[in-house]
NUMARLUM-372547 format. One record per atom (N, C-alpha, C): residue in three letters; z, y, x. Coordinates in steps of 0.05 Angstrom, whole numbers, plus 5000, padded with zeros to 4 digits. Layout:
N
ALAZYX;...
% end
This chain:
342
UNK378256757040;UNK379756537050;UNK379556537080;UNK381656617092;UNK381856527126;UNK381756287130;UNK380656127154;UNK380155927157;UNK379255887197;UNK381055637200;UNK381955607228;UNK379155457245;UNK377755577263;UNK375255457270;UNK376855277301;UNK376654997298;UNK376154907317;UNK374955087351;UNK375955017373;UNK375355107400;UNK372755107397;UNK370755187414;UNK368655007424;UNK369655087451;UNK367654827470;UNK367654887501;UNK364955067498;UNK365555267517;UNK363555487530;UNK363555427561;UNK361355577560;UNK360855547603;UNK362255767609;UNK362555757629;UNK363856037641;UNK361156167654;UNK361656427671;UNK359856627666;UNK358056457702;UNK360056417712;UNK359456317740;UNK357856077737;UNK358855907723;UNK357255637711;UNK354755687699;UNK354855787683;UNK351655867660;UNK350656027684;UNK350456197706;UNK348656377717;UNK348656127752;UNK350056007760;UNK349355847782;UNK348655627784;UNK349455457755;UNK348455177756;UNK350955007760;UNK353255047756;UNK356154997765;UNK355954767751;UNK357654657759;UNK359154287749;UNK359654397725;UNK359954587706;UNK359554597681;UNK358054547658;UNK354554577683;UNK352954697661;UNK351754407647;UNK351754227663;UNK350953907652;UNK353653747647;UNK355753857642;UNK357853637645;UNK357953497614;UNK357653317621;UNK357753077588;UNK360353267575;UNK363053347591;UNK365053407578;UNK365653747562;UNK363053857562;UNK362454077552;UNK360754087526;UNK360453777521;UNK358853717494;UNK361553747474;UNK360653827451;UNK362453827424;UNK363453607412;UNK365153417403;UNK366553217402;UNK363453067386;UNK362953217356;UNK361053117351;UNK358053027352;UNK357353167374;UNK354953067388;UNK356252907398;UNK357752877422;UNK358352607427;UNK357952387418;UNK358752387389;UNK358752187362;UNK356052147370;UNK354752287368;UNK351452297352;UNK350952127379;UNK351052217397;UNK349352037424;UNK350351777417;UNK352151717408;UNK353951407402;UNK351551317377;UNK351551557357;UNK350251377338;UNK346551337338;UNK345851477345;UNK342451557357;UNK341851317374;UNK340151097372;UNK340250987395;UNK338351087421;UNK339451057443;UNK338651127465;UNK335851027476;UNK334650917464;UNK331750767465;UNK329750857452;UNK330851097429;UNK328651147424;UNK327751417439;UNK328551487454;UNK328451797469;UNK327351987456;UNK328751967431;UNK328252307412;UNK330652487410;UNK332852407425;UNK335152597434;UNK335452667464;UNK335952977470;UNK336253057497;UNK337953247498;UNK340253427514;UNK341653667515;UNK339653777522;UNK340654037525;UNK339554317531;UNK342154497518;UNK342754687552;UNK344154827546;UNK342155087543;UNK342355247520;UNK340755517520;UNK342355707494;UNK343555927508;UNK345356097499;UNK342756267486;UNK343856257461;UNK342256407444;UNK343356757432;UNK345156857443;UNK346457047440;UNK347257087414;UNK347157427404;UNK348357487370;UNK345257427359;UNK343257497368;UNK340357447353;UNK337957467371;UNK336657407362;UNK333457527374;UNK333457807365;UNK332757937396;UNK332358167394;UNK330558267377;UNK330958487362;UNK328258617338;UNK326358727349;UNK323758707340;UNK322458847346;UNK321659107324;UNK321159307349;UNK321359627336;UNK318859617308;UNK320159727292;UNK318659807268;UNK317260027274;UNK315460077245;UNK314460377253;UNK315760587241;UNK315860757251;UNK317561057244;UNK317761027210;UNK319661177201;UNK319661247179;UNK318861487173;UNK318361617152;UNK317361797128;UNK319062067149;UNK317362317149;UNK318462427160;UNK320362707151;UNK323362557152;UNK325862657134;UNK325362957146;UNK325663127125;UNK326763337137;UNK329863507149;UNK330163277174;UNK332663297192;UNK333163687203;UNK334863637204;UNK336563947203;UNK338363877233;UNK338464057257;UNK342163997269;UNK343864147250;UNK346964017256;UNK349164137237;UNK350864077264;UNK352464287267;UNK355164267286;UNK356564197271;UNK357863877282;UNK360963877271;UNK362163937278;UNK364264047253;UNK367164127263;UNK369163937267;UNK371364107284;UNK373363907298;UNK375263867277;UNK376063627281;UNK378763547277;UNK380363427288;UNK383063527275;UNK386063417298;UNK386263117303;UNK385262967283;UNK387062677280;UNK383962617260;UNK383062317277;UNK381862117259;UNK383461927237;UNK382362017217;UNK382061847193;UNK382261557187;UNK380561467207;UNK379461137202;UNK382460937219;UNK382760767203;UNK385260697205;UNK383860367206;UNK380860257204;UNK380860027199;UNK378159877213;UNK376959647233;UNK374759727233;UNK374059437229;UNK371259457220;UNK369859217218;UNK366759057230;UNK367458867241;UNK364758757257;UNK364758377259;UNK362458317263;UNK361958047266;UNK360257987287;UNK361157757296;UNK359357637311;UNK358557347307;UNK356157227325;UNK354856967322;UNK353656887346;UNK354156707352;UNK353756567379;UNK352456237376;UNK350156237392;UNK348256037375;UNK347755857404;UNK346955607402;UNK346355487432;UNK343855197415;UNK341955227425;UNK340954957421;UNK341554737431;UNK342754527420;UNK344954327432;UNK343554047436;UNK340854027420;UNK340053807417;UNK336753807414;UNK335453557416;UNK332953627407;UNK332053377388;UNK331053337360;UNK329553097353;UNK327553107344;UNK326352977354;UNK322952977357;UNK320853207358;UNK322353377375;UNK321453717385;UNK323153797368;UNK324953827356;UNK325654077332;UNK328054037347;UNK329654297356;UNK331854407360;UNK333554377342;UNK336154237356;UNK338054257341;UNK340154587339;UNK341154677324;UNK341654937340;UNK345354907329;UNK347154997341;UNK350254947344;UNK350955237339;UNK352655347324;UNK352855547322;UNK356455657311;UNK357455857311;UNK359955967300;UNK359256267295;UNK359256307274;UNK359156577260;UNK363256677255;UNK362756897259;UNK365857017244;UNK365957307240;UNK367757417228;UNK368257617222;UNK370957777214;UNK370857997226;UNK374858067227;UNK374958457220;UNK376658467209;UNK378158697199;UNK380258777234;UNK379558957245;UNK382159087267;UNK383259297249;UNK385959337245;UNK387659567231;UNK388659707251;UNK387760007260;UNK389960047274;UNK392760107264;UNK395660077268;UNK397760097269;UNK399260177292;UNK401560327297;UNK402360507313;UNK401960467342;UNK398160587342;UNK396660587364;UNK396360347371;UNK395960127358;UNK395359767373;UNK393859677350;UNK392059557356;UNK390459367338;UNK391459147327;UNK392059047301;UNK392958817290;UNK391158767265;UNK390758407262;UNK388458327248;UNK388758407217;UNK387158567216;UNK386858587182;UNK385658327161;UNK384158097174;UNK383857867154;UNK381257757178;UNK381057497178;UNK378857357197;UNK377757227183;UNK375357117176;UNK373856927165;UNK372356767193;UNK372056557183;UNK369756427214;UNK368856227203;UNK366656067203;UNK364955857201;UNK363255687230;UNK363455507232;UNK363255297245;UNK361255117237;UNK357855257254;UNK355455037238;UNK354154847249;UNK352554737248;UNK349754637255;UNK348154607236;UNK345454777253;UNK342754737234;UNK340954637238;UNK339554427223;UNK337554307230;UNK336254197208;UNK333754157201;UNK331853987188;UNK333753637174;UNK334653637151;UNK336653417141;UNK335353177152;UNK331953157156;UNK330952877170;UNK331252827193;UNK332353067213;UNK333152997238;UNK336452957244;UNK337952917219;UNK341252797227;UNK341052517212;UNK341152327219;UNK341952087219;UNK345052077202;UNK344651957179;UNK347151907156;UNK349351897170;UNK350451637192;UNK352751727213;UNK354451977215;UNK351052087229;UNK352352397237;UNK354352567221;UNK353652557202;UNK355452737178;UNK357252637183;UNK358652477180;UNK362052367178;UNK362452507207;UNK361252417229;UNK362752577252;UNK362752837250;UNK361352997238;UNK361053157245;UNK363253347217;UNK363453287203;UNK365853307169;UNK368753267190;UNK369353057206;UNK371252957221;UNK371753257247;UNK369753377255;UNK370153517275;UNK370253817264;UNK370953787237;UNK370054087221;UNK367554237233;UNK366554087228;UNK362854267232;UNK361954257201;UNK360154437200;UNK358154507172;UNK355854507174;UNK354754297162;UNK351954187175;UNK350354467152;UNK348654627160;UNK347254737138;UNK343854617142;UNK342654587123;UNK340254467130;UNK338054597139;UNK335854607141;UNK333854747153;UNK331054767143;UNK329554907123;UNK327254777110;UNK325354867123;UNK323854657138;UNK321954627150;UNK321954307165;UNK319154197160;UNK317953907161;UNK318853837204;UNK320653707195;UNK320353557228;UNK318253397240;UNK316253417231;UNK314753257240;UNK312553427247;UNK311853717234;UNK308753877243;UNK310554147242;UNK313154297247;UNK313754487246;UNK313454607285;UNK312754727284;UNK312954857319;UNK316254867319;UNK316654907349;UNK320354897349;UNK320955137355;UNK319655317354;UNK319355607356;UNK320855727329;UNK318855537305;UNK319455647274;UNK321655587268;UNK322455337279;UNK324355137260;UNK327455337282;UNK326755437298;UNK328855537314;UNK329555797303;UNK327355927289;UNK327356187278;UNK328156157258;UNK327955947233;UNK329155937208;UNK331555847209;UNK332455747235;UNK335955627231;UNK337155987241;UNK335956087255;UNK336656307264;UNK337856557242;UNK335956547224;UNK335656667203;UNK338056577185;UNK338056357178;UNK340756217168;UNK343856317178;UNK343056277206;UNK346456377228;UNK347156737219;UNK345356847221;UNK344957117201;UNK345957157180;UNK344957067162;UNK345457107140;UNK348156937131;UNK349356737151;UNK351756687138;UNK353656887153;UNK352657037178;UNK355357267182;UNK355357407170;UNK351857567157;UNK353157757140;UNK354457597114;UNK354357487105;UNK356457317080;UNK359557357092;UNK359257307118;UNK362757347123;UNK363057647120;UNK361757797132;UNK361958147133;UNK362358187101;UNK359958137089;UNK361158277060;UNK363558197046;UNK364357967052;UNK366357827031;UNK369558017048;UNK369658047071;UNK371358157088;UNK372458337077;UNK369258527072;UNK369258827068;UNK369958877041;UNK370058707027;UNK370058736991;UNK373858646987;UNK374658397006;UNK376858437001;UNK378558547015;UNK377558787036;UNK379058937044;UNK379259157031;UNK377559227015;UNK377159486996;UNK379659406966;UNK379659106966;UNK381059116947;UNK383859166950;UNK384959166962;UNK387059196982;UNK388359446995;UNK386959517011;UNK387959737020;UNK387959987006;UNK390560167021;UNK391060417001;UNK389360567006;UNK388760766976;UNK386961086985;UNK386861207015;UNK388861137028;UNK388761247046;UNK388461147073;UNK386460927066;UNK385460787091;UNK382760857096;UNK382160907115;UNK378960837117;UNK377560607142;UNK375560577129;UNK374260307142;UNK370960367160;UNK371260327185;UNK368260287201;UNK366960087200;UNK364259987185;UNK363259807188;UNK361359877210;UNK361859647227;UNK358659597249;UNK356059537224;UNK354659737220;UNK352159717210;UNK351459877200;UNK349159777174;UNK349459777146;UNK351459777127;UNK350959937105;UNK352559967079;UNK351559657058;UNK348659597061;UNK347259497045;UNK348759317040;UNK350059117054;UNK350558897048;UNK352158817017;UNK352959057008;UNK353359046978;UNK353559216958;UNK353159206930;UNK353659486912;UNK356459586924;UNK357459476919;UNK361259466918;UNK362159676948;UNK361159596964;UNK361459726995;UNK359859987004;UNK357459976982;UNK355560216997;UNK356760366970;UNK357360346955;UNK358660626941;UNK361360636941;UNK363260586954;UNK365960606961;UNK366360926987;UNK367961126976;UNK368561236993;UNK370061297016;UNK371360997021;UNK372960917040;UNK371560747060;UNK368460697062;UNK367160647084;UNK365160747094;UNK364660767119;UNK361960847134;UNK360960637145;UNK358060557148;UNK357160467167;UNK356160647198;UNK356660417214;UNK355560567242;UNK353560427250;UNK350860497260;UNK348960377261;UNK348260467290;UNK348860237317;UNK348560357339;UNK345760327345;UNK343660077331;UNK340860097345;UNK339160207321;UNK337160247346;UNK334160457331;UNK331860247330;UNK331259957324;UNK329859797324;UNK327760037300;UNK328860137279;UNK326560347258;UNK327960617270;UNK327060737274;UNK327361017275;UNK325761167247;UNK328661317235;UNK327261377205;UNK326561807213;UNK324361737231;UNK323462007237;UNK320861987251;UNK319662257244;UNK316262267258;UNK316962567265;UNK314862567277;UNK313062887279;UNK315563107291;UNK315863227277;UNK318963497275;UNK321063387275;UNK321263157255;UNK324163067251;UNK325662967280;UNK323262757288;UNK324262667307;UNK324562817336;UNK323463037335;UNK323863267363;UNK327363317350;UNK327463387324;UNK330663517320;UNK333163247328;UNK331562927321;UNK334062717323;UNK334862717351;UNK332062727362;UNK332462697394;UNK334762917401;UNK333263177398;UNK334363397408;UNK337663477405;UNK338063277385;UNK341363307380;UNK343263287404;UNK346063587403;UNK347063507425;UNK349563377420;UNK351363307446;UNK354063237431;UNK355363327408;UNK356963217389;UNK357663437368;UNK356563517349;UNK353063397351;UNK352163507328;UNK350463297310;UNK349463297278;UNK349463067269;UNK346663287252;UNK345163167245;UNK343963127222;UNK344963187202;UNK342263297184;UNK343163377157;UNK342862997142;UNK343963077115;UNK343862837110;UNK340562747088;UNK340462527090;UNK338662547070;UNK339062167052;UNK337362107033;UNK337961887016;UNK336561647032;UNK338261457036;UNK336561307046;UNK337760927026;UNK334960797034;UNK335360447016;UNK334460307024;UNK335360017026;UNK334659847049;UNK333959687036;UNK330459627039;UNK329059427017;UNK328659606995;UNK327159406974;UNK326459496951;UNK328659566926;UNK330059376929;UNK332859316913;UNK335359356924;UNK335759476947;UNK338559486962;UNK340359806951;UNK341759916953;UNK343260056944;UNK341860306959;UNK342260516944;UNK342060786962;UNK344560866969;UNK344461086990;UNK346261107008;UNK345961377015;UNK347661567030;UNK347361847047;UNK346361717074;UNK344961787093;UNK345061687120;UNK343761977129;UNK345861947158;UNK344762187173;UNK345262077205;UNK343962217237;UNK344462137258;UNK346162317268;UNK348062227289;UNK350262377304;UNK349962247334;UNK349162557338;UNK350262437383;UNK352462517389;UNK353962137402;UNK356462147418;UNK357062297439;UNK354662227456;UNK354562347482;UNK351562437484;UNK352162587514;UNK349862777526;UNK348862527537;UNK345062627530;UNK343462397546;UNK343462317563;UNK343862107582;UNK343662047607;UNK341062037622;UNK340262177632;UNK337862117643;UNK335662157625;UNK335762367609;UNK334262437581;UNK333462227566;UNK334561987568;UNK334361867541;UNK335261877516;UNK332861927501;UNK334062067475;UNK334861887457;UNK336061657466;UNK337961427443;UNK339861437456;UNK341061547483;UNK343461467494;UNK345361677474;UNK347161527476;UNK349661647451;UNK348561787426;UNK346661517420;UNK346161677391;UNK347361477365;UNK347361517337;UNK348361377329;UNK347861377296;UNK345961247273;UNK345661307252;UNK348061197235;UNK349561307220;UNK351461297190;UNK350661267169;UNK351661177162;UNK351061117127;UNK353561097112;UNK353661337092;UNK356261257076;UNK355161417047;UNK357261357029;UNK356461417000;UNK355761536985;UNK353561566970;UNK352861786961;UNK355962016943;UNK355762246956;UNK359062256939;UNK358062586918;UNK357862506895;UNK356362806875;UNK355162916878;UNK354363176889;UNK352163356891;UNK351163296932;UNK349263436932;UNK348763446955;UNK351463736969;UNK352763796965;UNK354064026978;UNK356763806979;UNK357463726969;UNK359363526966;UNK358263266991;UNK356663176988;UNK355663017008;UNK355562987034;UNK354863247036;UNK355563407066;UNK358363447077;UNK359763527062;UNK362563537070;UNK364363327079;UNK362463087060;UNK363362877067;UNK362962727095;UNK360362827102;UNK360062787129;UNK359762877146;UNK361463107143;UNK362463327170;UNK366163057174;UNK366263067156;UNK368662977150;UNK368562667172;UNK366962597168;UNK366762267179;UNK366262387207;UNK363862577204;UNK362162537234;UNK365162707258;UNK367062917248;UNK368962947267;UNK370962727270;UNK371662557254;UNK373362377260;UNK372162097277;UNK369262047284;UNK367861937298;UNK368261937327;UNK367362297324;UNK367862447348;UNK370762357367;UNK372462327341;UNK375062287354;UNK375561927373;UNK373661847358;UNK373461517357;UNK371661467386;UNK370761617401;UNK369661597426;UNK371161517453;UNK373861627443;UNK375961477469;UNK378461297458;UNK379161087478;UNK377961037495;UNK374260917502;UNK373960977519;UNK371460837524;UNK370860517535;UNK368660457516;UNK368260187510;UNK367560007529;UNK368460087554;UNK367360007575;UNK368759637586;UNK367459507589;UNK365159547618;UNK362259357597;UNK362959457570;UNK360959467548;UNK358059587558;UNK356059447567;UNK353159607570;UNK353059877547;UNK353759737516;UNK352859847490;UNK354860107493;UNK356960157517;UNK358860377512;UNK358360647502;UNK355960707511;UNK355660977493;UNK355261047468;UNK355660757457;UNK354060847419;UNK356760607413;UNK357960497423;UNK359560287417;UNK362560357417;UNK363660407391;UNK365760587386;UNK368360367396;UNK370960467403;UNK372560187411;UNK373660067389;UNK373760147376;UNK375359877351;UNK373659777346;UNK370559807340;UNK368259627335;UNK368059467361;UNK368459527384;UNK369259357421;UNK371859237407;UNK373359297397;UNK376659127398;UNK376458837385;UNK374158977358;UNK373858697328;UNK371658487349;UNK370358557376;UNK368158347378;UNK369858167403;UNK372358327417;UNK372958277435;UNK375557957424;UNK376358077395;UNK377757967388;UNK376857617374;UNK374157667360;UNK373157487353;UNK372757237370;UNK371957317401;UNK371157207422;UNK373057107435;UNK375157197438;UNK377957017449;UNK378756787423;UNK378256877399;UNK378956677380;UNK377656527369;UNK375956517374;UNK372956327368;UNK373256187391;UNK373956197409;UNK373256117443;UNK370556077448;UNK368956227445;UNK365756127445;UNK364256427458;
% end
């Protein structure tokens, strides 16, 4: 179900970095906080703003290596014309808007969108978006809900005690929540875009396959996985991931995310030549379906990894992430963000 998210006001880039008549202006609050300062009384001084841009997430911290695969280089071969006709990505944008009684209120819009290309231009293949606030249910005041039902917001609740939780935790478990309802938009996207489109589409997900049975064994998607927060290599493996040059990808091997998550083929491919010998610049792990034998498997991702290749221009610029950041996965974040206004 597509569904129309209300504006929010955002700061502009000049505002949020200098202190501009934006960054305190009462008229950059959300209709329904507004409400809330109306209904909260002002005497008891357990409500305060705070503007603090919380980005797509808290950065991860690096895991330890994985099991050490026995990685192979493989030259891929070229091809004339990419394949992938469809791509898919989400984003989430979080701000702590409020505070009651130390616990962060946190404001948030998650969404998620299908870009199709069509004769050479991007047009929306299906948008989902949600419109939240999270917080501890003992820190919204009964009021609040009606304004906030009135301003299409979705209060989701928060479990953790307002009264002895650090605002650290209670910031981390709403966090975790804003997460996990994008990926809900990503999978549901991805499942009814599969239902849908012809054999002869194919689909880039920004990620993981995991997010469902349905998607990680479909042969009409890949995941692209631009960060190395785990690097699934030690010892040898990881001299060969590094060592990869343009053009060339990994052998493949089985990989599963969690105890219970689907298995999958995953192998790494470098976009580009290192910059400055860093050995993550244009690098990039895949994941797509296990498809019959292992000889069969491979073909399948000679098959993906040249039409990738193809997927490198234009460049994603003036994107930091440009060297691992393919452009239709730049088109779906660029698109979300003009339409979310946030």
């Amino acid at each position: 179900m597509q569904v129309s998210v209300p504006r929010m006001t955002a700061l502009s880039s000049t505002d949020a970095q200098q202190g501009g008549p934006g960054h305190h202006a009462a008229a950059s609050r959300s209709t329904w906080l507004r409400d809330w300062a109306d209904v909260v009384p002002a005497a008891n001084g357990t409500v305060w703003l705070e503007r603090d841009a919380l980005g797509d997430a808290t950065p991860a911290l690096l895991a330890p290596a994985g099991t050490d695969t026995p990685w192979a280089p493989r030259t891929v071969p070229a091809a004339s014309r990419s394949a992938c006709t469809a791509f898919l990505d989400g984003i989430q944008r979080s701000r702590v808007c409020a505070w009651v009684r130390g616990v962060p209120i946190i404001e948030s819009v998650v969404g998620a969108t299908v870009r199709m290309r069509r004769d050479r231009r991007f047009v929306d293949g299906g948008t989902h978006a949600r419109r939240l606030v999270l917080a501890p249910s003992a820190c919204v005041p009964e009021a609040v809900h009606a304004h906030m039902a009135r301003a299409g917001v979705e209060f989701v609740p928060v479990e953790v005690s307002a009264e002895d939780s650090h605002p650290d935790v209670a910031r981390a478990a709403a966090m975790a929540l804003v997460s996990a309802a994008r990926a809900t938009l990503e999978r549901q996207l991805a499942e009814e875009w599969l239902r849908t489109a012809g054999a002869d589409h194919r689909l880039v997900l920004d990620g993981g396959l995991g997010i469902s049975e349905t998607v990680a064994t479909s042969r009409q998607v890949i995941g692209v996985v631009k960060s190395h927060g785990t690097l699934y290599a030690s010892g040898t493996a990881r001299e060969v991931v590094f060592g990869l040059r343009p053009g060339e990808r990994t052998t493949v091997a089985p990989h599963r995310r969690g105890v219970r998550g689907p298995e999958v083929a995953t192998w790494y491919l470098r976009l580009r030549a290192p910059l400055g010998g860093d050995p993550l610049f244009g690098l990039v792990r895949v994941e797509q379906a296990i498809a019959g034998g292992a000889g069969e498997t491979e073909a399948r991702a000679d098959e993906w990894a040249a039409w990738l290749l193809l997927e490198r221009q234009p460049v994603a610029l003036p994107d930091p992430r440009w060297d691992r950041l393919l452009y239709g996965v730049a088109a779906c974040e660029r698109y979300l963000t003009a339409r979310l206004g946030y």
